[in-house]
N, C-alpha and C positions, 0 to 999 in steps of 0.2 A: 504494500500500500504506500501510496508517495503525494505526496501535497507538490505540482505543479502551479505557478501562478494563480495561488490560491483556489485552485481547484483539487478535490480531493478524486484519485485515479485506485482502482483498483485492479490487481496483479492479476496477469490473463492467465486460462488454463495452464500451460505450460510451466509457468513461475509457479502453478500452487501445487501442479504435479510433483514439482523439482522441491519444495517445503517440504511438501505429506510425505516425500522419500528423505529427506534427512530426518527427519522428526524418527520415522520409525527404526531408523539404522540409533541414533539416541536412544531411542529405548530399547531396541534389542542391546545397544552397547549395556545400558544400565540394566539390564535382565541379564545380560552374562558377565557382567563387570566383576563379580569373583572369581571366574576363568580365565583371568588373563595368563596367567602361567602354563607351561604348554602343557600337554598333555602325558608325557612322561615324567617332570615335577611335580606334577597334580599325583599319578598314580604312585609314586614313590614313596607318599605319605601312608599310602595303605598297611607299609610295613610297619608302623605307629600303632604303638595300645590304642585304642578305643576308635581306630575307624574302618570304616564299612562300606565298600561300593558297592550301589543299586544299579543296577544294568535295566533299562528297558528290555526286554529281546529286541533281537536285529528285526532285518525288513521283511516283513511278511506281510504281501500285498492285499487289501481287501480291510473289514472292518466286523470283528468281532467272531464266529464262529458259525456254519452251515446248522441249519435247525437237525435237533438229532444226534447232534455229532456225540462220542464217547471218547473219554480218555485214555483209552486202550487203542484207542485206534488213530494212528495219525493222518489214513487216510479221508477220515471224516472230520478234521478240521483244520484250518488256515496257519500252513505251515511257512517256513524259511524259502523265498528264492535267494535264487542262485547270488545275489547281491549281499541278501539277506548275511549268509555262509561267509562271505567274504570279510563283509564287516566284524563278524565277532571270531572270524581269524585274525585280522589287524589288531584289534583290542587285544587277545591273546599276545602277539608279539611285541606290542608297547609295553606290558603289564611284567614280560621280561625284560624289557628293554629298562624299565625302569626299575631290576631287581627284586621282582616278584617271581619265583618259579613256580611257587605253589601257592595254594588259597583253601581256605575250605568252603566251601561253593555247595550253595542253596539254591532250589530254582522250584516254581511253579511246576504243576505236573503236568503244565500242555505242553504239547509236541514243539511247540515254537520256542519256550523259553528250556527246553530242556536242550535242545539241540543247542541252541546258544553257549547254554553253560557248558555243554562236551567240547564245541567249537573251541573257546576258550583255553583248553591245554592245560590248565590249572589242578588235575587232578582228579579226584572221583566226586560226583555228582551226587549229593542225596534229594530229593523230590521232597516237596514239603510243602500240606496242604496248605499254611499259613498265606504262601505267597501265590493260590491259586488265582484267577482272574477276578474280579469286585465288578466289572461291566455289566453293569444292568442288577446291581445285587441294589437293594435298599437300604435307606442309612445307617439304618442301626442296622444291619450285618455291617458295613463299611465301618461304622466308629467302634464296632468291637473289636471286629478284625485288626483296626489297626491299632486300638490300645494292645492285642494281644501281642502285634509286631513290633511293636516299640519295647515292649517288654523282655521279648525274642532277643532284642537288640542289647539291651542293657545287660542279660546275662550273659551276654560274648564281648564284649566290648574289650576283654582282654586276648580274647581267642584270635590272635591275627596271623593273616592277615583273611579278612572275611567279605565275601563277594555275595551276592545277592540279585536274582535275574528273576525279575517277575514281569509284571504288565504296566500299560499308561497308568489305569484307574487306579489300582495300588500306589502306586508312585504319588500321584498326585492327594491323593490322601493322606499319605506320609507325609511331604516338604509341601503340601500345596501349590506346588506348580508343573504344569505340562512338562512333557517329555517327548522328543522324537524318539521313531523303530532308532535301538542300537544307542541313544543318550543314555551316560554313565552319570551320577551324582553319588559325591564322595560326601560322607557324611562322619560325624565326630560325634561320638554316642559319650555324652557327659553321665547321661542317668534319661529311665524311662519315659521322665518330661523335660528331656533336655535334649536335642537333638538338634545339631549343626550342620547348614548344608555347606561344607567348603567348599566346593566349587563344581562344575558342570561342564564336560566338553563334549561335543559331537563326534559322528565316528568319521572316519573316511568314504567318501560316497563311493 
């Protein structure tokens, strides 16, 4: 907006196009602004008492699960592409790269977050209802389930280094904010009501 010859002009499509786009690169900056550190100094800290990465599962195209589907059966619901695999290979080799060889690795019992955590290299896999999918569950299953995860968490907090691969809707009921397929968020387990997110990176597309 510009006051010409006391006329007041206002900024044409293009200038507010070119706004609305820095405006949001600002706030995604300030929504990952504790990620600045790369992504192998982030994972480093995993080797630290009391903290915990939450893994999204990688990319698994589609939203939610085919009606019917059984958790015996991978071919009835929405698993890993071929992308999917690669991403939570990558994560695997950073999480060495930044001297982590091994982890004790928790994962949902869907087909998509279990492959994740095998992808990974970190070790043997236990399945754990806790961290099953919450999509489409009702609140109160959601605020039980997560007090029970938060709890989950507080009695490992010494158990490191400790990796965690469930779903969005879990996630975001834990730290309250969204997740990309394959976003890790490192977290600093103080105690059951105290729970720090340090930081957040994306995976390699």
């Amino acid at each position: 907006m510009n006051v010409c010859g006391g006329r007041l002009t206002l900024p044409d499509a293009r200038s507010v196009r070119q706004i609305f786009a820095a405006l949001m690169l600002l706030a995604l900056a300030g929504f990952y602004g504790e990620t600045a550190a790369t992504a192998e100094s982030l994972l480093g800290e995993l080797k630290r008492p009391g903290h915990v990465l939450v893994l999204r599962h990688a990319y698994a195209p589609g939203t939610g699960d085919p009606g019917g589907f059984t958790l015996d059966d991978c071919s009835t619901q929405r698993n890993l592409s071929e992308a999917g695999r690669a991403q939570a290979r990558n994560l695997g080799a950073k999480l060495r790269n930044a001297g982590v060889e091994a982890a004790h690795v928790y994962s949902s019992r869907w087909c998509r977050c279990l492959e994740t955590a095998q992808a990974l290299g970190m070790g043997a896999v236990t399945g754990l209802p806790l961290l099953d999918s919450l999509f489409l569950s009702e609140r109160v299953e959601i605020e039980s389930r997560t007090r029970e995860l938060k709890a989950f968490l507080a009695d490992r907090k010494h158990a490191e280094p400790v990796i965690l691969v469930t779903h969005q809707a879990n996630i975001r009921a834990l730290v309250g904010r969204p997740t990309a397929s394959g976003e890790a968020v490192l977290l600093r387990i103080h105690s059951a009501d105290a729970i720090d997110v340090v930081g957040t990176f994306l995976p390699d597309p």
